[in-house]
C-alpha positions as CSV (number, residue, x, y, z in Angstrom):
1,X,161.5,156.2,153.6
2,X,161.5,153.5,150.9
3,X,158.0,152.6,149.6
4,X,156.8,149.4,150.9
5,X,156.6,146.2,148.7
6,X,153.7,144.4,148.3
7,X,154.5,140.5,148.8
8,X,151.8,137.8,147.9
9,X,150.7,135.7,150.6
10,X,151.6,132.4,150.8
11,X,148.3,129.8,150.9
12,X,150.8,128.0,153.5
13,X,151.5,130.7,156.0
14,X,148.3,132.4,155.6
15,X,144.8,130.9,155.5
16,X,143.1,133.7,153.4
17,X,145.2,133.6,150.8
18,X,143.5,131.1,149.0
19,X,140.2,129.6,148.8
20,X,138.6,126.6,151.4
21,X,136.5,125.3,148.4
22,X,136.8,124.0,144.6
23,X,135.9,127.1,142.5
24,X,134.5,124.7,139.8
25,X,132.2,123.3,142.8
26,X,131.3,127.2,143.7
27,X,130.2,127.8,140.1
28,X,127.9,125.1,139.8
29,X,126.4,125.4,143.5
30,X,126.2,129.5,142.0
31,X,124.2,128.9,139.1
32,X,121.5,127.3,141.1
33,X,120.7,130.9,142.5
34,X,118.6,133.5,141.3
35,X,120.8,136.5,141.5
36,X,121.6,139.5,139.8
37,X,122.5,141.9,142.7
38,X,126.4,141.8,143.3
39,X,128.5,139.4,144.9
40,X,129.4,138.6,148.2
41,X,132.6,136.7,149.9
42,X,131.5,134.2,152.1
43,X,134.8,133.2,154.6
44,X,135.3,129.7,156.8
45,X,134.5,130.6,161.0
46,X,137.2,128.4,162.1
47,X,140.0,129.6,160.0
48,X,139.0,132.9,158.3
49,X,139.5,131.2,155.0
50,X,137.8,133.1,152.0
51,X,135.0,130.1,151.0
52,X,133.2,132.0,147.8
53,X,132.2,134.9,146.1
54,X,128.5,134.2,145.9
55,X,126.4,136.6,143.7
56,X,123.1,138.6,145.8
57,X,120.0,138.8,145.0
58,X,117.7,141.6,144.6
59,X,114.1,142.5,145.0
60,X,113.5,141.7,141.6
61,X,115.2,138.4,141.5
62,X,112.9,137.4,144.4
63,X,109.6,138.9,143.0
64,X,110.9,137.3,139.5
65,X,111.6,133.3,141.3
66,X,108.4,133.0,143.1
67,X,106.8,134.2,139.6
68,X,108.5,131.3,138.4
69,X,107.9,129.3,141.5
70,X,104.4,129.9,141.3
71,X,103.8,128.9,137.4
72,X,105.5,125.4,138.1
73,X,103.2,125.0,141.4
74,X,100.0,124.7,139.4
75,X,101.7,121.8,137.7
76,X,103.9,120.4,140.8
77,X,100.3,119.8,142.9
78,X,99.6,117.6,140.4
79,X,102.5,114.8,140.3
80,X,100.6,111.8,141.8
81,X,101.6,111.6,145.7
82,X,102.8,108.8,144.8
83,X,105.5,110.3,142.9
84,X,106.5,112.6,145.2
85,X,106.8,110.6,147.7
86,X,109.6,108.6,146.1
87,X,111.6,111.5,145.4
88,X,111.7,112.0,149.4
89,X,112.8,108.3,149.5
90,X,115.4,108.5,146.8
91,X,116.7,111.6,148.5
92,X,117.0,110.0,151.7
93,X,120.0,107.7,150.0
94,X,121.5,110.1,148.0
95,X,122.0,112.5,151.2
96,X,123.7,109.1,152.8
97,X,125.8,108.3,149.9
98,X,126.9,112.1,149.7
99,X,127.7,111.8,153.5
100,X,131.1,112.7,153.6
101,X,130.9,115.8,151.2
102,X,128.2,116.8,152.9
103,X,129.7,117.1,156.3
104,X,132.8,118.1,155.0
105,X,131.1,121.4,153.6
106,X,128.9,121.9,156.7
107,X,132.1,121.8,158.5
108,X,133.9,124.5,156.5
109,X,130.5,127.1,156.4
110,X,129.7,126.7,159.7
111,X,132.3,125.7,162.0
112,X,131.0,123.6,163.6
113,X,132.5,119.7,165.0
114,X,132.0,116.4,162.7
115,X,130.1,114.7,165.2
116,X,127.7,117.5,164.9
117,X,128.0,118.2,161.4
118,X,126.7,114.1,161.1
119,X,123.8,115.1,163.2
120,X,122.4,117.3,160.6
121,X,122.9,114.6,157.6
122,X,121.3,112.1,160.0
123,X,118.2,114.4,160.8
124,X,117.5,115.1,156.9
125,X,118.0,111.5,155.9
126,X,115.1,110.4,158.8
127,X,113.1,113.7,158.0
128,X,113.1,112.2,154.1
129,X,112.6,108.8,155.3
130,X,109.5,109.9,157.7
131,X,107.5,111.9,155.4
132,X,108.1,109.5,151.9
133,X,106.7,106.8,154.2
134,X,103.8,108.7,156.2
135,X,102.7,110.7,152.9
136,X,99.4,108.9,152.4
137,X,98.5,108.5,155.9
138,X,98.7,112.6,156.3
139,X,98.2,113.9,153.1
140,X,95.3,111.5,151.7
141,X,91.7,112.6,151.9
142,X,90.1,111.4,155.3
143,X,86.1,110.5,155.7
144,X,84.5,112.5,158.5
145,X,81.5,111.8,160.2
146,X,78.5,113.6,158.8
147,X,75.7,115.2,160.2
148,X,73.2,112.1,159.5
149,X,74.5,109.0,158.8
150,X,74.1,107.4,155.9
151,X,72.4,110.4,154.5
152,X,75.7,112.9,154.9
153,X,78.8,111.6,153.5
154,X,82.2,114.0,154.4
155,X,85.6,114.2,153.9
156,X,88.1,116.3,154.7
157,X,90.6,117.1,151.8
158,X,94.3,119.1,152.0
159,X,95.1,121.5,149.7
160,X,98.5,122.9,149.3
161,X,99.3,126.9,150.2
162,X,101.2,127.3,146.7
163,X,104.5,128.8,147.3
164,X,106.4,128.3,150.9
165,X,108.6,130.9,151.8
166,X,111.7,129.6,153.4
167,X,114.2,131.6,155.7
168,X,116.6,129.0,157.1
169,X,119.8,129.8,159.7
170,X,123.6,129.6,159.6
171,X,123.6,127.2,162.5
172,X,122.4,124.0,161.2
173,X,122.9,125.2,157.9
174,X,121.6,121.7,156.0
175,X,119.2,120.4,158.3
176,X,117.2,123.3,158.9
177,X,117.6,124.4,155.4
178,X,116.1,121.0,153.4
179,X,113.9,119.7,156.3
180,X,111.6,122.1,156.9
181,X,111.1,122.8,153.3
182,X,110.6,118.5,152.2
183,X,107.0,118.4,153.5
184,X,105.8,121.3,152.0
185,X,107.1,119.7,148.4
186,X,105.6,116.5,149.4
187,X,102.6,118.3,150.2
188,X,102.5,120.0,146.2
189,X,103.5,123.3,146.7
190,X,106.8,125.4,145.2
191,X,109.3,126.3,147.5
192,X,111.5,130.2,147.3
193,X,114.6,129.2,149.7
194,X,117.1,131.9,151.1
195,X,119.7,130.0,153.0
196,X,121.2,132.3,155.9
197,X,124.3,134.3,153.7
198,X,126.7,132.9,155.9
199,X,126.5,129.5,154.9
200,X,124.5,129.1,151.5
201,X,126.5,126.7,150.1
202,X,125.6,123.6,152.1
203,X,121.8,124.2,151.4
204,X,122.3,124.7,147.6
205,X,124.3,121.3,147.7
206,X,121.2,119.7,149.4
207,X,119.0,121.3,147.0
208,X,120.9,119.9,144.1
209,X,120.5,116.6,145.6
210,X,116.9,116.5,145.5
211,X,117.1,117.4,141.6
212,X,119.4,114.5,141.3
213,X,116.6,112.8,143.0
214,X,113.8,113.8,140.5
215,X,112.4,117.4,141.9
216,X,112.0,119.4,139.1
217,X,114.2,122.3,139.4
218,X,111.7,125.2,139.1
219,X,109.8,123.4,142.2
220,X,112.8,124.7,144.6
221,X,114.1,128.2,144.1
222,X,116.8,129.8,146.1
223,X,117.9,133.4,146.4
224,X,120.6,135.0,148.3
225,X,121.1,138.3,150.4
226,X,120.7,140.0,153.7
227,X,117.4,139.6,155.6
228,X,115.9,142.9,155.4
229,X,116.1,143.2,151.2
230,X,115.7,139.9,150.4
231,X,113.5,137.9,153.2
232,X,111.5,141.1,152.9
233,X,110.8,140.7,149.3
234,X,109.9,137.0,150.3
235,X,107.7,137.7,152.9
236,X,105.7,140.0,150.3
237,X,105.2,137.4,148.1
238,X,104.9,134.1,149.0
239,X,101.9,132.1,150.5
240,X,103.2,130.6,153.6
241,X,106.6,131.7,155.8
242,X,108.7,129.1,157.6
243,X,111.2,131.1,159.5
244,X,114.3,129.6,161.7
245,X,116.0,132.5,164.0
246,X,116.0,135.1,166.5
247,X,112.9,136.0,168.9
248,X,113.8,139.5,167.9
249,X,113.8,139.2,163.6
250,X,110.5,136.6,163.7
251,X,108.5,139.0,165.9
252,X,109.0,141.0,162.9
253,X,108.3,138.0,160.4
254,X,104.8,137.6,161.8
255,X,103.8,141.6,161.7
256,X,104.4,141.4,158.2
257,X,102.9,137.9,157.7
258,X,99.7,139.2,159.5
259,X,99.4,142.2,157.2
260,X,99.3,140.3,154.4
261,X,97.2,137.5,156.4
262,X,99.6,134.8,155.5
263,X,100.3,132.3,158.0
264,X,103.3,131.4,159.3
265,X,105.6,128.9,161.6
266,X,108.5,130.4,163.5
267,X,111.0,128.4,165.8
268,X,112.8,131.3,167.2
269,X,115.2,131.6,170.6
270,X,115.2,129.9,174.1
271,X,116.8,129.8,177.5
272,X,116.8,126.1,177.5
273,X,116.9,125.0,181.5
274,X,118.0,121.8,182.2
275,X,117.0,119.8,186.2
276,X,119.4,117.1,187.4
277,X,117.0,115.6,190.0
278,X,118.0,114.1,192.8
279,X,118.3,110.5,192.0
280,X,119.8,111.3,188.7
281,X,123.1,109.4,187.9
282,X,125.2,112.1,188.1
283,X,128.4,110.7,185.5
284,X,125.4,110.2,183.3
285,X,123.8,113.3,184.0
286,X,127.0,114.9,183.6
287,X,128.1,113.6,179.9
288,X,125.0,114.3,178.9
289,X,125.1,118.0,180.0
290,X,128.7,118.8,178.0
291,X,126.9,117.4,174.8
292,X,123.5,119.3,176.0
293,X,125.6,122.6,176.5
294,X,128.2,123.1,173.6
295,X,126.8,121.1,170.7
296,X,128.0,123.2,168.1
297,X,129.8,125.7,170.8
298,X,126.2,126.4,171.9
299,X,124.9,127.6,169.1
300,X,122.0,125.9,168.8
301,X,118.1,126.9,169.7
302,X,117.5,123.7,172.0
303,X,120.9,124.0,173.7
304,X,121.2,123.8,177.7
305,X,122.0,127.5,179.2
306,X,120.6,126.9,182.4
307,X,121.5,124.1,184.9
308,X,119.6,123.5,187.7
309,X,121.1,120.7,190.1
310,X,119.2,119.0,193.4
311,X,121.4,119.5,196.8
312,X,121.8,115.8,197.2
313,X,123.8,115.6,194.0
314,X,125.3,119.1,193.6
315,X,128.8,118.6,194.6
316,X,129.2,115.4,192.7
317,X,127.5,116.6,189.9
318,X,129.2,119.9,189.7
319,X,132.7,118.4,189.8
320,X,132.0,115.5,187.2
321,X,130.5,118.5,184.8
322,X,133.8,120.6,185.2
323,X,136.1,118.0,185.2
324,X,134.7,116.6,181.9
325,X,134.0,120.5,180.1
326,X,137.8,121.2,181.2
327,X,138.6,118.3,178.5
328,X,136.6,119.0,175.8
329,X,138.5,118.9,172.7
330,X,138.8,122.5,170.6
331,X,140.1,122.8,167.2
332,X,139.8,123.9,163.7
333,X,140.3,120.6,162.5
334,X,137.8,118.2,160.7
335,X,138.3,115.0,162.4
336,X,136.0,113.0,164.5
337,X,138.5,113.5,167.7
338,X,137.3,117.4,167.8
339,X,134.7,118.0,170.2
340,X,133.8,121.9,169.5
341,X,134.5,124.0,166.9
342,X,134.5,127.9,166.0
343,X,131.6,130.6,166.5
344,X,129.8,132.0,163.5
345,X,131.0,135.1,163.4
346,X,132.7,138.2,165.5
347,X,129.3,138.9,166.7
348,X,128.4,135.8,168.2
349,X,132.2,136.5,169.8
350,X,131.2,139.5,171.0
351,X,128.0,138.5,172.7
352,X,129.7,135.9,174.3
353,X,132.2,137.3,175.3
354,X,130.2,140.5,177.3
355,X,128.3,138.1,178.9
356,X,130.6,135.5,180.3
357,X,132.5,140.1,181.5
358,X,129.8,140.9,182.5
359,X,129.1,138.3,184.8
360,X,132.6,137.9,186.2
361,X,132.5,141.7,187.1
362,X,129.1,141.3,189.1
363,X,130.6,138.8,190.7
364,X,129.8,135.5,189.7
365,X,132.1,132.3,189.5
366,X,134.2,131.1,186.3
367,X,134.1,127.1,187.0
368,X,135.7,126.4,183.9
369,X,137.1,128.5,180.3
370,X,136.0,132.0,180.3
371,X,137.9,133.1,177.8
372,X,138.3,133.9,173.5
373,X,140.7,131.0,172.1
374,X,142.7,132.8,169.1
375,X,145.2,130.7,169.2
376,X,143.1,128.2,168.0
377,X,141.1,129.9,165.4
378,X,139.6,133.7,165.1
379,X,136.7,133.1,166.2
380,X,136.9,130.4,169.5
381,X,135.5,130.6,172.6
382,X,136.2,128.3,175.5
383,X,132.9,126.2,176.9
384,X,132.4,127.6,180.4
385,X,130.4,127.1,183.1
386,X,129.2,129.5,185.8
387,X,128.0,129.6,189.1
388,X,126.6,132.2,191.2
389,X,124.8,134.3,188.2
390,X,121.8,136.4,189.2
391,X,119.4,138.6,187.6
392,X,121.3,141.7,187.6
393,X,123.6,139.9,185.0
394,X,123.2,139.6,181.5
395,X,123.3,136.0,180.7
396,X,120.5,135.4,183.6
397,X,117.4,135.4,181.2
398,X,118.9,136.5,177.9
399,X,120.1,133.9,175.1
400,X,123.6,133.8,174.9
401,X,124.2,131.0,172.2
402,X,127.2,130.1,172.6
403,X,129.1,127.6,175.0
404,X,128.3,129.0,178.2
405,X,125.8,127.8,180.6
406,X,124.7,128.8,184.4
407,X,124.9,126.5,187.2
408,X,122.1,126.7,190.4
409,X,121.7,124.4,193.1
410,X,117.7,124.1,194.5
411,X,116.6,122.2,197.4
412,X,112.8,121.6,196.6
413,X,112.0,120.2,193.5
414,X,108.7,122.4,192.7
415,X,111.0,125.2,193.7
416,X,112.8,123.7,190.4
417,X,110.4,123.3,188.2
418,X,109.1,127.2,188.9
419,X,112.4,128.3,188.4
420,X,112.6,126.5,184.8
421,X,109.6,128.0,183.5
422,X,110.5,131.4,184.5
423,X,111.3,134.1,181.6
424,X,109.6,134.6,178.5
425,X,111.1,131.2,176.4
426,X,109.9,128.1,176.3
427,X,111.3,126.1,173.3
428,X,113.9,123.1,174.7
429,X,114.1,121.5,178.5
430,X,116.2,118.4,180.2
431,X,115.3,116.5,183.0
432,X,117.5,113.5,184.5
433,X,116.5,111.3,186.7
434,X,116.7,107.2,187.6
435,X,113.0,106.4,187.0
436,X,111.4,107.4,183.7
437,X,107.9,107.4,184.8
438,X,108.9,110.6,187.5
439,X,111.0,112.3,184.6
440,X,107.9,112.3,182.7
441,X,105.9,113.6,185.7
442,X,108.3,116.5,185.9
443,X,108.7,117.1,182.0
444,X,104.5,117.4,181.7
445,X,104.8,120.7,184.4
446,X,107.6,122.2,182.2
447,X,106.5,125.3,180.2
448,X,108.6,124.0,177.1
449,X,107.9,122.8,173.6
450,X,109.5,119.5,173.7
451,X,111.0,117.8,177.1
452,X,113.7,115.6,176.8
453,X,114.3,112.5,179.4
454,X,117.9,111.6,180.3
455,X,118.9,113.1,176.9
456,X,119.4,117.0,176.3
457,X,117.9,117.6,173.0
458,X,118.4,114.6,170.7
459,X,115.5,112.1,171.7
460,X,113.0,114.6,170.6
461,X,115.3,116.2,167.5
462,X,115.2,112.9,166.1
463,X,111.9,111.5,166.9
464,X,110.3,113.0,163.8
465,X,107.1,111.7,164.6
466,X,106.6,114.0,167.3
467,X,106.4,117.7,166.8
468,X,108.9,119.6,167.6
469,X,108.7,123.9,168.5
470,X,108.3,126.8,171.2
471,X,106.0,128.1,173.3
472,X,105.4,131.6,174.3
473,X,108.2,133.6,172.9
474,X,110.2,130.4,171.6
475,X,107.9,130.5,168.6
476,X,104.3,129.4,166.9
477,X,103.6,126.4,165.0
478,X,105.3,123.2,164.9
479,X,108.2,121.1,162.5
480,X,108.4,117.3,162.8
481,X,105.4,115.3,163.1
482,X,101.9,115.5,161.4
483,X,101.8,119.2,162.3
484,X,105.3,119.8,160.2
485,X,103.3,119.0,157.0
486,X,99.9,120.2,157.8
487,X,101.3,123.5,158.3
488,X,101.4,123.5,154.6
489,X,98.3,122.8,153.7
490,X,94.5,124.2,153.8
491,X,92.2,121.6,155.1
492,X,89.2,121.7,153.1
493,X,85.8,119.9,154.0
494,X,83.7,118.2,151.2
495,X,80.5,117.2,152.6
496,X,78.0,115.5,150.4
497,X,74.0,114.9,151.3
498,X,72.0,112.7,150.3
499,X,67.8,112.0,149.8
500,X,66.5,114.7,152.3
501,X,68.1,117.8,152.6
502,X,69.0,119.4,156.0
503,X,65.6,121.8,156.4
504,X,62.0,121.9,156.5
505,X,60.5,119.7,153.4
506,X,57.9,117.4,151.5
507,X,55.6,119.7,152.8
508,X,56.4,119.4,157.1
509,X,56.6,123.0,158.8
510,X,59.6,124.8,160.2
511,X,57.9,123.8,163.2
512,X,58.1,120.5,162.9
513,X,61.0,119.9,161.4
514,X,62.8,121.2,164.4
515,X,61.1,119.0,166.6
516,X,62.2,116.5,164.6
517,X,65.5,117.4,164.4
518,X,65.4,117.6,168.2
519,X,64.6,113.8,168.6
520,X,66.7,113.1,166.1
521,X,69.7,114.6,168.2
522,X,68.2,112.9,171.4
523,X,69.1,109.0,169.3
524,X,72.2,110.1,168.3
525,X,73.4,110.9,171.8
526,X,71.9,107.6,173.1
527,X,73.8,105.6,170.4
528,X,76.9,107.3,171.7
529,X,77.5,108.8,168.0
530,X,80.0,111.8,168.5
């Protein structure tokens, strides 16, 4: 048998025989990590597509850049807010001017469609906007009400945590990298990043953006590695955690946070349920659903897996849904005419695909897809939609995250509304309808952190003035709003008294002091002082 010769791949004919990114562009994203540890190939989702060798980092290197981190914090807190502030706003342009980089690398490390990949460079650019522009009014000191007035003069006063830990996701890999990490900085402390080791190089390229935009570059740190060694190491030595990802991994994030008595905000996983009402319009309804469902092939934590649909609009509604998820647009490709890209990874593959088995053995209905799309790219999944799922199968109450969605019809609205807050998430609901004022009406009985109104997630996601997180398993704390940046800080009262002090003196008892402090009470209430 003659020994087999060994042929170089050609980049043309084979998609991993060459790199998806500019190797000058990897070596300058790489020397913005604090690594020592190894290296690690990173590869493209959609195409397989080796994207970098990316060195890890180790315990050490951790330990060693919030060292670092923490040295430049004592100096950071004191930039004038002012200053800071401006960076956020400078930021916010540079992000739009670097638009088309930016989406093209989101693109290629996660996936995911353009259209979606622009919803993540939108949602950083508002995010920059919102807190350069509301830095005063929630970061300035605020006068309270003292215990006299006149005579007690308060204020309340924020104080930055020092160093944030931050522990962002592969599936909105700039977005949920640089947002949640902006208000802490505005708020004067460090940050230590570690970017999800799937797709670090999008959130190293938004980090070297805000140096361009004047953040010093020892104020934002980022490391590298797997969760257990190296958001460990984080976890052990930071001030404050901001975690994005799994119910599972942050139950695990707040043990160790509480041991150390550290606080921390997690947005973790959901079973997102989403009620067509019956005077809904259903075409509406129905386009808003495909985009509600398999944004980013249903990887993301405020996606639609449940539908719940009112008789009176069932039928129509069902076949308008099918008809449009049938023509959804799949491909590698990175124009604006895809409509869904890849998976992350062969697990996300895998789970997908067991549930959608799973179900179709127990006997529920494949209304549309159902099926892995190789032929397309390695890692491609059809967006389906299934009816007839119960709770003996394993996509009934577990998160699937990926483009599949259940379909039940209900008769009674309340009966609805019950069935939507069952389980143990509570992170993301839908409800359509005609007339707002009931949609509201319904959304207030939903057990969910933000309720969206003839939208699926998007009215809230980019309404950065309100705040935006789970409840019950779905998470603790909040991003978005005045809670996203007073997460970061310590409130801290100052109270100042003056002429008398608050007990007994100038020679009047204990005794009567407290009955004067009795009637003194009595006026305040009939003023109608707080």
């Amino acid at each position: 048998m003659s020994e087999q010769t060994s042929i170089p791949a050609d980049p043309e004919l084979d998609p991993t025989a060459s790199y998806a990114t500019d190797q000058a562009v990897i070596r300058r994203l790489s020397g913005l990590l604090r690594a020592t540890a190894g290296t690690r190939t990173s590869y493209a989702p959609a195409t397989g597509q080796p994207i970098a060798d990316l060195p890890v980092s180790s315990e050490d290197d951790v330990i060693a850049a919030v060292r670092l981190a923490r040295k430049t914090q004592a100096s950071w807190r004191q930039v004038p807010l002012a200053e800071r502030a401006a960076i956020l706003l400078r930021y916010h342009d540079l992000v739009l001017d670097h638009r088309h980089e930016l989406v093209d690398l989101i693109i290629r490390e996660s996936g995911k469609a353009r259209k979606q990949a622009f919803e993540e460079l939108a949602h950083v650019a508002l995010t920059a906007r919102y807190y350069g522009r509301k830095a005063y009014e929630m970061l300035e000191p605020q006068r309270k009400l003292g215990i006299f007035p006149v005579l007690t003069r308060a204020e309340q006063r924020f104080v930055p945590k020092g160093v944030v830990g931050v522990i962002s996701p592969w599936n909105y890999p700039l977005t949920m990298a640089i947002s949640d990490a902006l208000p802490a900085i505005l708020a004067g402390n460090t940050v230590v990043h570690k970017p999800d080791s799937q797709t670090p190089l999008t959130a190293l390229r938004g980090i070297e953006l805000l140096y361009e935009a004047g953040l010093p570059r020892e104020a934002w740190l980022a490391v590298n590695g797997d969760g257990p060694t190296v958001g460990g190491a984080l976890i052990q030595n930071v001030d404050y955690i901001c975690f994005t990802g799994s119910t599972k991994t942050g139950r695990l994030v707040a043990q160790q946070c509480g041991e150390r008595l550290i606080g921390c905000s997690l947005e973790l996983g959901g079973k997102n349920p989403m009620l067509v009402l019956r005077d809904a319009d259903v075409n509406r309804a129905a386009e808003g659903a495909v985009r509600a469902c398999f944004a980013n092939a249903g990887q993301l934590c405020v996606s639609m897996e449940r539908l719940y649909v009112a008789d009176q609009v069932y039928d129509a509604f069902v076949t308008a849904f099918v008809d449009r998820v049938k023509k959804i647009r799949l491909s590698a490709g990175t124009g604006w005419d895809v409509d869904m890209g890849s998976l992350i990874s062969k697990a996300q593959l895998e789970t997908v695909t067991r549930h959608v088995e799973d179900a179709r053995t127990r006997g529920a209905t494949v209304l549309a897809g159902g099926k892995p799309r190789p032929d397309i790219g390695p890692l491609f999944y059809e967006p389906t939609v299934l009816s007839g799922v119960t709770p003996a199968m394993e996509c009934f109450d577990n998160e699937t995250f990926g483009p599949v969605v259940s379909i039940y019809r209900f008769s009674d609205e309340s009966e609805a509304i019950q069935r939507a807050n069952e389980g143990e998430y509570g992170l993301n609901a839908s409800v359509w309808t005609r007339d707002g004022r009931r949609g509201r009406a319904v959304a207030a009985q939903l057990m969910a952190g933000t309720v969206n109104v003839n939208e699926g997630y998007g009215a809230t996601f980019g309404s950065i003035d309100t705040p935006m997180g789970g409840m019950r398993s779905s998470g603790l704390g909040r991003r978005q709003g005045v809670e996203g940046i007073r997460r970061y800080v310590e409130p801290q009262a100052i109270a100042t008294q003056r002429l008398i002090p608050i007990a007994a003196s100038h020679g009047i008892s204990d005794e009567k002091f407290a009955e004067l402090m009795t009637g003194a009470l009595r006026v305040l209430k009939k003023i109608g002082r707080p």
